[in-house]
N, C-alpha and C positions, 0 to 999 in steps of 0.2 A: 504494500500500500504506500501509495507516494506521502503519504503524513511519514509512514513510518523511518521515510529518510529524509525529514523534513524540509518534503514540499510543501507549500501552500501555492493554492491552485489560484486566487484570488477576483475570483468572476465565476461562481457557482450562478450560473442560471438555467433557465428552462429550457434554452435554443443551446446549451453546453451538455446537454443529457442527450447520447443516441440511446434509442432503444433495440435490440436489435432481435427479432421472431424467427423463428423456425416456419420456415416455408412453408407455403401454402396452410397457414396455422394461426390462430392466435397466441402461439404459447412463446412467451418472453425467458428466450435465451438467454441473454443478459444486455448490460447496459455499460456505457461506456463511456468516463467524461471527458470529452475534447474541449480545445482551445487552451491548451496551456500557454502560451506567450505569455501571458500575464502572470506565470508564477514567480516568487521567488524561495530560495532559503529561511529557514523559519530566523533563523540569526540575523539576516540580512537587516539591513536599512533601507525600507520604504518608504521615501517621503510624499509617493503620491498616491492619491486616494485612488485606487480603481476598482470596477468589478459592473455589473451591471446594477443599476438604483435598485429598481423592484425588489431585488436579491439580496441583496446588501446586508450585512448585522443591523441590528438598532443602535448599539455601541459604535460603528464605525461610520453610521449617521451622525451620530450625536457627539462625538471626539476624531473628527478626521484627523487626527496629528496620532490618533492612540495606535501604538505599534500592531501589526496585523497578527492576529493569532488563529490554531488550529480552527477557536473555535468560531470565527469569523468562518469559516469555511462550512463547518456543520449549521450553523443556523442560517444559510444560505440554504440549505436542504429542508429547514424546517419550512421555513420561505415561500419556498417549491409546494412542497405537499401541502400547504394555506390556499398555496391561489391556486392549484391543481382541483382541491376541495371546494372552495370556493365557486370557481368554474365550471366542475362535472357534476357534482355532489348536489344533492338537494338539504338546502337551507332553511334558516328563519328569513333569510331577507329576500322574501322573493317578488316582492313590488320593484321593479326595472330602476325607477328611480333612486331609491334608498340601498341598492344594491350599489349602482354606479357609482354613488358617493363613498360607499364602503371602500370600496376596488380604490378610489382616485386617494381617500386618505391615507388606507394601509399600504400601498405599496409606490403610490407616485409622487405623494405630496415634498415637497421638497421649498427652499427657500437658495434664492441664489442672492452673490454678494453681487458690488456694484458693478466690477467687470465679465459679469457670469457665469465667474467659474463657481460649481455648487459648493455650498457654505450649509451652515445652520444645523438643524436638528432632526429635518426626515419628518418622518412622520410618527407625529404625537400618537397614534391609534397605535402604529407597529411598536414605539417604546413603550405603551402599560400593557399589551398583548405578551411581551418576552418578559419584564418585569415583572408581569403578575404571574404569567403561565402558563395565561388563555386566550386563545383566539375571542377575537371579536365578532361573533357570530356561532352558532349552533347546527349541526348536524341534524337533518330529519333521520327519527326514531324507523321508517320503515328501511324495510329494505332493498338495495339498487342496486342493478342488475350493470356492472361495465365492461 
C-alpha cells in the first residue's frame, strides 16, 4: 500500500477511483487509484494546497498551511462515499431544492481571497459533519436495490 511507504496521494476524488468488472458482468474486480502527480512523501514539505475541493479534508479547508497527512487522504474516501450516498442512495432530503443546497454547502462552498487563489474555511456543513461524526443528512430505512 502506497501509505505504507509513505505516499500521500493528495487528490483523493471521484474521477481518481477506476473501477474495474469482470466482463460481461457486474461483478467489481477491483479498483484502482490513479492520478498520482500530485503525490508526495509523507516527510516532504508541501507548501501548496492541492487535491480536488469537493474531496478535500475539513482540516485542510480550514488550515491550508497544516502539513498534509495520511489522514487527509482517508477522509477524502469518506468524502467519496457522502456524495456517492448522497447521489445514489435515497435520502431525507429529497425536495430538489433543499437537496441542491445541501450538495452546494457540503462539498462546494468555499471562500476565495482577493486575488482568487482559495482561502478561508470550506464548508461550514462538511467541518460539524467530520467534527461531530455525522453526515448531514439521513439514509432511507428501506431497502435499495444498486
Amino acid at each position: 500500500m502506497a501509505w505504507e511507504m509513505g505516499l500521500l496521494h493528495h487528490d483523493i476524488s471521484f474521477r481518481n477511483i477506476l473501477l474495474v468488472y469482470k466482463s460481461n458482468s457486474n461483478h467489481l474486480t477491483r479498483a484502482l487509484l490513479v492520478d498520482w502527480d500530485s503525490c508526495n512523501k509523507e516527510n516532504e514539505i508541501d507548501r501548496n494546497r492541492s487535491g480536488t475541493w469537493e474531496f478535500m479534508s475539513a482540516l485542510q479547508q480550514r488550515y491550508p498551511k497544516k502539513p498534509y497527512q495520511v489522514s487527509d487522504d482517508i477522509e477524502g474516501f469518506v468524502h467519496i462515499i457522502l456524495w456517492c450516498a448522497m447521489r445514489y442512495l435515497d435520502h431525507d432530503y429529497l425536495e430538489p431544492g433543499i437537496f441542491a443546497n445541501l450538495v452546494e454547502g457540503m462539498f462546494k462552498s468555499r471562500t476565495h481571497s482577493i486575488d482568487g487563489v482559495l482561502a478561508g474555511t470550506g464548508s461550514p456543513i462538511k467541518w460539524h459533519a467530520v467534527k461531530g461524526g455525522h453526515p448531514p443528512f439521513h439514509l432511507s430505512d428501506e431497502e435499495q436495490n444498486l
